[in-house]
C-alpha positions as CSV (number, residue, x, y, z in Angstrom):
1,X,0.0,0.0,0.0
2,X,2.8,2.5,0.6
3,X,4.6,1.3,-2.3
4,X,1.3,1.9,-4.4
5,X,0.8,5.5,-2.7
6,X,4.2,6.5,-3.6
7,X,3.3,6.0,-7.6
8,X,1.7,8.6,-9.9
9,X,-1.8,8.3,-8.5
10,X,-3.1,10.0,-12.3
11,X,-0.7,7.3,-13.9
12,X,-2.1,4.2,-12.2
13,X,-5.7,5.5,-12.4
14,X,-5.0,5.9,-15.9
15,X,-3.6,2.9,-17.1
16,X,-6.7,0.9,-15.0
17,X,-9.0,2.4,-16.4
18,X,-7.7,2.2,-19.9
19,X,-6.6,-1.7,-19.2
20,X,-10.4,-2.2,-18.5
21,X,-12.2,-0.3,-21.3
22,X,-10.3,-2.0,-23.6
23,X,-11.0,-5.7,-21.9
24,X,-15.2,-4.5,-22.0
25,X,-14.5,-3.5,-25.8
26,X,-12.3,-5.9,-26.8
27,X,-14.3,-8.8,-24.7
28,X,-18.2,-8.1,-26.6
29,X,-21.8,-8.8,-24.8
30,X,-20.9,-11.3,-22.5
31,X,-20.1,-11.4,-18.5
32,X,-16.6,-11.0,-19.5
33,X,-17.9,-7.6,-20.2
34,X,-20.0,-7.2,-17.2
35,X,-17.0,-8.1,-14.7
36,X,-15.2,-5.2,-16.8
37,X,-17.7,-2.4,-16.5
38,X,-18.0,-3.5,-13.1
39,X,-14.3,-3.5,-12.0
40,X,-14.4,0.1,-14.0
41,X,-17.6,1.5,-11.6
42,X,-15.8,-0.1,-8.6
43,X,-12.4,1.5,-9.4
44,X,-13.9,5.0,-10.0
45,X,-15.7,5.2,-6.9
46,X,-12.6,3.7,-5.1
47,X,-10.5,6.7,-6.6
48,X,-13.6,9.5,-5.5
49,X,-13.5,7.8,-2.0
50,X,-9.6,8.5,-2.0
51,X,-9.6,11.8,-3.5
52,X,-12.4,12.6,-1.0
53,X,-10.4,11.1,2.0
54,X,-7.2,13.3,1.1
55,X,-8.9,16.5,1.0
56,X,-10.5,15.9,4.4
57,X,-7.0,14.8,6.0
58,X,-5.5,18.5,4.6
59,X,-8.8,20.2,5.8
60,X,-8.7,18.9,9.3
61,X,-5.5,19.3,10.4
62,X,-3.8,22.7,11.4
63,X,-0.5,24.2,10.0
64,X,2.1,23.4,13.0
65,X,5.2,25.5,13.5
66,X,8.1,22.6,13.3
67,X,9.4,23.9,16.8
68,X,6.1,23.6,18.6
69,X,4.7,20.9,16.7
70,X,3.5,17.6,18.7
71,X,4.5,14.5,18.2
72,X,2.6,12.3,15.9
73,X,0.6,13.1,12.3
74,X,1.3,16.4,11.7
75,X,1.0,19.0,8.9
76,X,4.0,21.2,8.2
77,X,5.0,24.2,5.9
78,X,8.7,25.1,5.4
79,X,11.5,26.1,3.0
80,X,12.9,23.6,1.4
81,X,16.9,23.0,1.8
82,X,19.8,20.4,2.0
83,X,23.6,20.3,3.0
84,X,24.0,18.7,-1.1
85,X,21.9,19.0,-3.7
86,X,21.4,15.6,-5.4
87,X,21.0,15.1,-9.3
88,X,18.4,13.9,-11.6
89,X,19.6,10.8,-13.4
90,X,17.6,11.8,-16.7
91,X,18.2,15.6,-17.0
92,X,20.8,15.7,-14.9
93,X,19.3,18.5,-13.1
94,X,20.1,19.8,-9.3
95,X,17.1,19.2,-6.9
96,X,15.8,17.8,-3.4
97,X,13.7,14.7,-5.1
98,X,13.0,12.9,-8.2
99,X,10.9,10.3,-9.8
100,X,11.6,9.2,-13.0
101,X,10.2,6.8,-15.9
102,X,11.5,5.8,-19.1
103,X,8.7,4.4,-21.5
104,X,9.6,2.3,-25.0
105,X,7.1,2.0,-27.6
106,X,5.6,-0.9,-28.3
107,X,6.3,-1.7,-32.5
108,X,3.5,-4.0,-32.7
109,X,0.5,-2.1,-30.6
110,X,1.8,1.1,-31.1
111,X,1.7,2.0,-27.1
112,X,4.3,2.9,-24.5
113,X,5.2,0.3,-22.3
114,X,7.1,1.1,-18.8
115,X,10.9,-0.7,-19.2
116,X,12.5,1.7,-16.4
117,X,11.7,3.8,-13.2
118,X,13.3,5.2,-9.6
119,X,12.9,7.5,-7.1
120,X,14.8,9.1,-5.0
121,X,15.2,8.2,-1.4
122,X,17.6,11.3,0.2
123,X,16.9,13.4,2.8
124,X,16.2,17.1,3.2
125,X,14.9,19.5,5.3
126,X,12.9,22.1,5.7
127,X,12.6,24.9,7.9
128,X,10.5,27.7,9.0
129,X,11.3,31.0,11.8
130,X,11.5,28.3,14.4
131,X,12.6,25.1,13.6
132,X,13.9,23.0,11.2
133,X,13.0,19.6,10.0
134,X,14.7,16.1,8.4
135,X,12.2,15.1,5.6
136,X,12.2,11.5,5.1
137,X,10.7,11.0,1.7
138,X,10.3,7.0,1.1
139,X,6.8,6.1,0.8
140,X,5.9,9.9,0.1
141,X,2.9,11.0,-2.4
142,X,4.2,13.6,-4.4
143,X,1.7,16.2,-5.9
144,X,2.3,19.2,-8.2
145,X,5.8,18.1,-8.8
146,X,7.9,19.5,-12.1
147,X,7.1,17.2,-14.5
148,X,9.3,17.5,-17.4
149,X,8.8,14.8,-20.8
150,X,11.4,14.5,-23.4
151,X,10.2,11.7,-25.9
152,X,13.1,11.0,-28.9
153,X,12.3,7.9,-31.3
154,X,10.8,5.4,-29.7
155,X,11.7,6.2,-26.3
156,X,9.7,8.8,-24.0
157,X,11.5,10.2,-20.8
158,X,9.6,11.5,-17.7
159,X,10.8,13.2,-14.7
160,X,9.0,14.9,-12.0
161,X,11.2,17.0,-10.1
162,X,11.2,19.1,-6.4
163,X,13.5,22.0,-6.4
164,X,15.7,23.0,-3.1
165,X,14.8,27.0,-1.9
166,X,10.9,26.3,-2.3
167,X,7.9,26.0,0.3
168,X,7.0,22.7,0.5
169,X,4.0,21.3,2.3
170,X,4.2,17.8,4.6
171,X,1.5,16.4,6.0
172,X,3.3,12.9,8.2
173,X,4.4,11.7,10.9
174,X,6.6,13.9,13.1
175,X,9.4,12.6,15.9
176,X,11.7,14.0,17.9
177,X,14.6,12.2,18.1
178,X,17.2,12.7,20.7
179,X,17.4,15.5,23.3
180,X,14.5,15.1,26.4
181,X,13.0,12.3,24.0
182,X,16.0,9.9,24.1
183,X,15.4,6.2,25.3
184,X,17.9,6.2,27.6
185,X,18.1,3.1,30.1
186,X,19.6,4.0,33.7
187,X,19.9,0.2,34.4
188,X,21.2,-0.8,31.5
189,X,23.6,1.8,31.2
190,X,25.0,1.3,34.1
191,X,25.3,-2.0,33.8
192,X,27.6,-1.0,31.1
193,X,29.6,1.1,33.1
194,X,30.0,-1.3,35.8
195,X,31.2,-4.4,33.3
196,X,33.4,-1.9,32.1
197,X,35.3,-1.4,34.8
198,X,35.6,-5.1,35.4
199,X,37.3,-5.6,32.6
200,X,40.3,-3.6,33.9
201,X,40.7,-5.6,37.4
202,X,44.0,-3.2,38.5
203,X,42.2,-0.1,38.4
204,X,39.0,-1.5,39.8
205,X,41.1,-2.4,42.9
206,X,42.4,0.4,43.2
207,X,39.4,2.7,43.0
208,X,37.1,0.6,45.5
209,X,39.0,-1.7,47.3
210,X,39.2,0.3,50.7
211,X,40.7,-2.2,53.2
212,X,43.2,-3.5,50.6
213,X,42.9,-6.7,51.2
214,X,42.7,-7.7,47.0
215,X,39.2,-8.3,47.5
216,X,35.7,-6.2,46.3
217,X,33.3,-7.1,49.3
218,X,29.6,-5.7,49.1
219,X,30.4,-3.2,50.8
220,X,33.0,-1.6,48.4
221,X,30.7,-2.9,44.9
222,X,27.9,-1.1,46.7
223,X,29.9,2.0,46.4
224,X,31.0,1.4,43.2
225,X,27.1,1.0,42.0
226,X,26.1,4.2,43.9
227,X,29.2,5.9,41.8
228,X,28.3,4.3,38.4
229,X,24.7,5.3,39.1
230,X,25.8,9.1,39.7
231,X,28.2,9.4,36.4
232,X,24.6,7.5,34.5
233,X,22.8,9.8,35.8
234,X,25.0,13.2,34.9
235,X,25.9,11.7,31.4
236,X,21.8,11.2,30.7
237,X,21.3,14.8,31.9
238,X,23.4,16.0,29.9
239,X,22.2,14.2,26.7
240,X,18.6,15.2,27.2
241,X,19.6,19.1,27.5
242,X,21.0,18.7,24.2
243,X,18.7,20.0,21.2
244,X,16.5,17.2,19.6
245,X,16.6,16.5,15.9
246,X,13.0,16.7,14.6
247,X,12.2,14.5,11.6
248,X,9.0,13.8,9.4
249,X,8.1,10.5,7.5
250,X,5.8,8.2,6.4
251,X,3.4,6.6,9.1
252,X,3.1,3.9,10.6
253,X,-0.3,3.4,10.8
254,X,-0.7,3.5,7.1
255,X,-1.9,7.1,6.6
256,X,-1.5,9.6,4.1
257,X,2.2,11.0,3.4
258,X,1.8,13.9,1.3
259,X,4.9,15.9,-0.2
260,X,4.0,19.1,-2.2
261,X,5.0,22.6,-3.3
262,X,1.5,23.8,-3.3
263,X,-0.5,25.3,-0.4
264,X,-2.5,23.3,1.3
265,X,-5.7,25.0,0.0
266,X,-5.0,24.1,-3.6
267,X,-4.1,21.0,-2.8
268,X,-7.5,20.3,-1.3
269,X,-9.3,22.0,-4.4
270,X,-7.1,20.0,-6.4
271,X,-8.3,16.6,-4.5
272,X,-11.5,17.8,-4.3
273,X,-11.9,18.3,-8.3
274,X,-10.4,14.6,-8.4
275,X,-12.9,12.8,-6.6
276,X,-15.8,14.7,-8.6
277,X,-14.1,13.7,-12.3
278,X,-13.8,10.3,-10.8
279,X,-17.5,10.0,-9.0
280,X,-18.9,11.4,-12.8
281,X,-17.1,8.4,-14.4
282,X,-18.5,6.0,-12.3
283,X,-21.8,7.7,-12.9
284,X,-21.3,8.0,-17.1
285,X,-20.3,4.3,-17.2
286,X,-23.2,3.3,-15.3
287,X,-25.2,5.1,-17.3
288,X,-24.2,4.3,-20.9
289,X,-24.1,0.3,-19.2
290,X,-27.7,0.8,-18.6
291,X,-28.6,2.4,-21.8
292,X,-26.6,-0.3,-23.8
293,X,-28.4,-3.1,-21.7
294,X,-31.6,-1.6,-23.2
């Protein structure tokens, strides 16, 4: 499902429904036809209830500042930047993300078939007056992405690209990672410490071994314990006043990961519009099924 997500929504939309028109046509009367113009209804109504569902998700949730923003699904607005700029494989062109396909024609049908695809998986961040952000983009849907299409003989080239210095809408999962939300273990830690130390018998003796009499009783590990405990405990302090690193990606839970440059008010139009084309297909097949019954 996240693997599906991450595609060109339009592209896969596209090709199913064009995969089963041509089945109903090519099929005739029959229930081969039937199952066709059914699986064409269910898929239409399937991509209104999704285009519905995403425009809700962007409605209900509230712009969070990245410094102040709680943890869990969140919806973010930054600029866009990164320590190195990677580079599109097809144009060779400087940016934050890509997704490219390469399409050859097929001689015999005369249609583009799919031989070659990738997307990009690096990091980058975004920021905003008080924060800044790691964007983890695997899994991401990407909308209203520069799409650039180069065809040259019988090879057609398509790359959508997302350009560093932009504002760029998230909507994802957002963790602090680090600072006063580290998983830090006192007992296990100090555990550490303490088998440390045993490994070095001579110093261990000398540090605890009171009565020197080449023993560690109780009484002298206790202390030993109690002082491992203390360092722990000043070493996890100190980690926890140290800034957190905040990061964004896709959710666990299965929910919408949306990358865009567009605000999140076009994007919901833009959704919006979606699930209305796709709820008036469902409707025109239906109709010209009924018609053609009669």
């Amino acid at each position: 499902m996240r693997w599906l997500r991450s595609q060109s929504a339009n592209g896969l939309l596209t090709g199913a429904y064009a995969t089963l028109a041509g089945m109903a046509l090519h099929a005739g009367p029959g229930r081969t036809q039937q199952w066709c113009v059914a699986g064409l209804v269910a898929v239409a109504l399937l991509a209104w209830a999704a285009a519905l569902r995403r425009a809700r998700a962007i409605a209900d949730i509230a712009t969070s500042r990245i410094g102040s923003a709680a943890q869990g699904y969140v919806e973010l607005q930054g600029r866009a930047t990164v320590t190195q700029l990677i580079t599109s494989p097809l144009t060779n062109t400087p940016c934050i993300w890509y997704r490219y396909r390469i399409y050859a024609r097929d001689n015999d049908e005369k249609e583009w078939r799919e031989v070659e695809s990738g997307t990009s998986d690096a990091t980058f961040d975004i920021t905003d007056s008080t924060g800044q952000c790691t964007v983890d983009p695997d899994h991401a849907e990407v909308m209203g992405a520069e799409v650039t299409t180069r065809v040259r003989n019988d090879h057609k080239h398509v790359e959508e690209l997302l350009h560093a210095g932009r504002t760029l809408y998230v909507l994802g999962e957002f963790r602090t990672e680090g600072g006063v939300n580290s998983a830090l273990s006192l007992r296990d830690d100090v555990g550490a410490l303490l088998n440390t130390w045993k490994k070095d018998p001579a110093a261990l003796h000398r540090r605890f071994d009171l009565n020197h009499d080449g023993e560690i009783d109780l009484k002298e590990w206790e202390l030993a314990r109690r002082l491992a405990t203390r360092m722990v405990e000043q070493e996890h302090r100190a980690i926890r006043q140290q800034p957190g690193v905040h990061v964004l990606r896709a959710p666990q839970d299965g929910r919408l990961f949306l990358l865009s440059p567009l605000s999140p008010q076009s994007l919901r139009r833009r959704y919006l519009l979606w699930s209305a084309l796709h709820l008036s297909a469902a409707l025109v097949v239906l109709v010209l099924w009924i018609r053609h019954l009669r």
